[in-house]
Residue, then its C-alpha position, 0 to 999 in steps of 0.5 A: x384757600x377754602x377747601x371748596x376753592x381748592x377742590x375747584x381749582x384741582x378740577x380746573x387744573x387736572x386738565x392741564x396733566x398732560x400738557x406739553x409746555x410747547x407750541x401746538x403749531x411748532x410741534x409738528x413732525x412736518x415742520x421743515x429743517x432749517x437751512x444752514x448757517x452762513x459760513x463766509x462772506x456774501x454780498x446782495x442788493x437786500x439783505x433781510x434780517x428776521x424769519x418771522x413774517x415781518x422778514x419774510x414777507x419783505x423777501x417774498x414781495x422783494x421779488x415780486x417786485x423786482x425778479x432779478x434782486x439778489x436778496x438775502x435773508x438772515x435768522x438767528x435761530x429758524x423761521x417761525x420759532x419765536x412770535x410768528x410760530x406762537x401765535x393764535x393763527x388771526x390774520x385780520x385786515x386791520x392795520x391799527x389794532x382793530x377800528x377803535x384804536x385807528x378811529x381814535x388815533x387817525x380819524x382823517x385816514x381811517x377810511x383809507x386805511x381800511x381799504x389799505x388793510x380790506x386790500x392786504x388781507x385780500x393779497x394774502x388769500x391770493x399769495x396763499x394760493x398763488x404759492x400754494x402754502x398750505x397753511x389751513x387759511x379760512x376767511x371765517x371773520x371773527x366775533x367780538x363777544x360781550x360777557x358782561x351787560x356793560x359790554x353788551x351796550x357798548x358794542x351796540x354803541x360802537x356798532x351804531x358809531x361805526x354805521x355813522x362813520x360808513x365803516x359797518x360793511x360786513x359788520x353786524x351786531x348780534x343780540x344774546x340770542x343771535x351770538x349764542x345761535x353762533x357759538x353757544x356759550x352761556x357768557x355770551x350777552x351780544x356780539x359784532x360780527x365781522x364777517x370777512x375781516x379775519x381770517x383764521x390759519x396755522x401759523x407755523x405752516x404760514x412761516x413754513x410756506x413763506x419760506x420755501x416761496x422765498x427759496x423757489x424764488x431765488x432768496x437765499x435763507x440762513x437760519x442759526x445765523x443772528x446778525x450780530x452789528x449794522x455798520x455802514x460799509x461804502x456805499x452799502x452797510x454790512x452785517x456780522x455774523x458769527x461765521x461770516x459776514x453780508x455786504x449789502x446795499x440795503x438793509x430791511x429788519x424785521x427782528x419785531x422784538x428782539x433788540x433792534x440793530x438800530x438802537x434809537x429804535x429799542x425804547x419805542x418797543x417793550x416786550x409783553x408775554x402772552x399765553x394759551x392752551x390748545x386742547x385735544x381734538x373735539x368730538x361731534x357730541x362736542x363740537x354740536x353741544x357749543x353749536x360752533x358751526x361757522x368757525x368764526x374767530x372770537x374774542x371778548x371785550x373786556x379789557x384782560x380779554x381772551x381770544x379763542x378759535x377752532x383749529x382744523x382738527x377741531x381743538x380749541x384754542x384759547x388764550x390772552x388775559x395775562x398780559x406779562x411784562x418782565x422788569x427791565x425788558x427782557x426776553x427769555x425763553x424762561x419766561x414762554x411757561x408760565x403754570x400760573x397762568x395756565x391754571x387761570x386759563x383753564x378756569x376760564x376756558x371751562x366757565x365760558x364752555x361749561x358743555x365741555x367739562x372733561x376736555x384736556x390740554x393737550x400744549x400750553x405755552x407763552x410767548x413774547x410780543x413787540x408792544x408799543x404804546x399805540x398798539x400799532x407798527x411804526x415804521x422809518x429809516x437809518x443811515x441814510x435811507x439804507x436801512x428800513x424798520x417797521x415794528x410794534x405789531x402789538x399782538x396783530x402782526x399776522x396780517x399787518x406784517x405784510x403791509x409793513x414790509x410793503x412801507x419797508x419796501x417803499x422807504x427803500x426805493x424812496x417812493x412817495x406811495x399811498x403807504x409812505x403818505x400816511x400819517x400813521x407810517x410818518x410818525x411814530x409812537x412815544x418811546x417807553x422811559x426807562x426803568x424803574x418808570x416803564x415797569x411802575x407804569x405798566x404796573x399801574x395799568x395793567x391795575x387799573x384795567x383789571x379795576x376797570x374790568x371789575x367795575x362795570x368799565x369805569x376808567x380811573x383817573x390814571x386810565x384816562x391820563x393815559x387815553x388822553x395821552x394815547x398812551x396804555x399797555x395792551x396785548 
């Protein structure tokens, strides 16, 4: 490395001193203690397994709909600690990983799937007030931001497709002037506002309000308690554990990306690392030097794309680009620090927000997300109907997970719903193949989309057997 490329990348660097390789949200003297362990034999009408939002979600509306089931949820660890406690606080109406991806996958029900994801959304805001969760919720929208000329035209080009389909309500295209009125950025060449959306919070403090929502309606919660096998058992199904054991007459599982207690279901998901930094609290001079007045959610459009957004004490968050993919699969806490990436991130961070120059990080950390190869839940049943699935959020489960756990919900009643109709929650996505050829393919992918981030967006021929497949690899 050249002696100017290497002061650079000590520059960038420093700033990432004092950073504690921990997740901002989780690192909080408020963060409740869990409740104990199962110990013993329980029975219940619904047993949930999971304690991120996929899980809890589905216990909370278990009530509601019906106050006098005996429900039971289990956590291997405790509720929030993996994905739904790493992530960067997006809630966002869209149920497909965003309108491109629905549009493409599922033109004949995007209008209604819209609507359904527009209706989810608006559910949170009200049980976030209902229940009281104090969980910083701001219905901010987010923008999607253009850094490069190619980018710029084709967000005015999916905007003006976006108005000819009737989908643009709330959506605005925003020229280089306009986006840097927003957030001011010397990268930033357009922008699409989505003014209502997305909405930001802290995700930690979701998980923690779901949890004693739960508990005040009567849910029992086990935390440290993995399920360990799912075995038929009469008419119902029972789940080990390592002290105990749960007889239930329906199972829900909401475990995302750790290993589904339904084998079949493991190949239809792989495990992706993603990361990001928080930095220190911004100061006035700051905050008015990046004019980040509305406190809009953002994100750029490039393939490797990074997300970024204010929290309420006013840090920045910023993470993405690095899309890491083990070999084989695996999920390890190892792999939730990664200083490589960091570095890159710092690098970024201080390119798009030069104004900012002296700013430390203050958390760096990583952690893995249930992908699967259209980017979106999929969801089905087991044994009979006694068991309901939904997984592969892809990076978007903060708002989605609620309507996944209505579909699981459904399923489980047998109901015929507007859910249960859809095209997407009927069929689901193609399985990845085994190793070597999933990690080769990933591989090959994540190549080719860094390529095409370097050459004005042009798809190679591997990118476009993938699209024309509805196949890729995503974050």
């Amino acid at each position: 490395m050249a002696p100017s490329a290497m002061s650079r990348g000590n520059h960038w660097t420093k700033a990432l001193s004092d950073a504690q390789p921990v997740p901002y949200w989780l690192d909080d003297p408020g963060r409740p203690r869990p409740e104990p362990a199962l110990t013993g034999a329980e029975t219940c009408d619904l047993l949930v397994v999971g304690g991120g939002y996929s899980g809890l979600w589905t216990a909370l509306l278990a009530k509601e709909r019906d106050p006098r089931a005996d429900v039971v949820l289990l956590e291997g660890r405790e509720v929030g600690w993996a994905a739904s406690g790493r992530n960067g606080g997006f809630c966002a109406a869209s149920l497909t990983h965003g309108l491109p991806n629905g549009l493409a996958r599922w033109p004949d029900e995007i209008h209604r799937l819209q609507e359904l994801g527009t209706r989810n959304l608006d559910e949170i805001e009200k049980a976030v007030a209902r229940y009281g969760l104090d969980c910083e919720f701001e219905r901010t929208g987010e923008i999607d931001v253009a850094t490069e000329t190619y980018q710029a035209w084709e967000l005015r080009d999916w905007y003006e497709e976006m108005r000819r389909e009737g989908l643009a309500e709330d959506m605005e295209f925003l020229d280089a002037d306009a986006v840097r009125e927003q957030v001011d950025s010397p990268t930033f060449q357009a922008g699409l506002y989505d003014r209502r959306g997305v909405a930001m919070l802290n995700p930690a403090k979701l998980v923690w309000g779901l949890k004693r929502a739960c508990v005040a309606l009567g849910v029992r919660v086990y935390e440290h308690t993995p399920a360990l096998t799912l075995k038929p058992y009469g008419t119902g199904m029972a789940v080990r554990t390592p002290y105990g054991r749960v007889r239930a007459r329906q199972v829900a599982l909401g475990t995302n990306i750790f290993p589904s207690l339904v084998k079949r279901v493991r190949s239809f998901t792989v495990p992706v690392y993603d990361y990001a930094l928080m930095t220190e609290p911004l100061g006035r001079e700051q905050l008015d030097a990046i004019g980040w007045k509305n406190r809009q959610g953002l994100g750029d459009s490039a393939n490797q794309f990074h997300y970024f957004r204010l929290s309420a004490d006013n840090r920045v968050l910023w993470g993405g680009y690095d899309a890491v993919y083990p070999y084989g699969g695996r999920v390890r806490a190892e792999y939730d620090d990664r200083p490589e990436t960091y570095a890159k991130l710092a690098e970024h961070f201080f390119t798009c927000f030069p104004q900012l120059e002296g700013t430390r990080f203050t958390h760096a950390w990583g952690g893995a997300i249930d992908t699967c190869s259209r980017f979106s839940a999929f969801f089905g049943t087991a044994h009979q109907g006694k068991v309901a699935y939904a997984a592969g959020y892809t990076g978007l489960g903060v708002g989605a997970t609620r309507f996944g756990a209505d579909v699981m919900l459904d399923l489980l009643a047998g109901e015929r719903t507007e859910r249960t109709e859809l095209e997407m929650v009927r069929r689901k996505p193609l399985p990845f193949p085994p190793e070597p050829f999933a990690w080769t393919g990933i591989a090959l992918t994540k190549w080719s989309l860094a390529r095409a981030d370097a050459h004005g967006g042009r798809r190679n021929l591997w990118l476009r057997a993938m699209d024309r497949l509805g196949l890729g690899f995503d974050s």
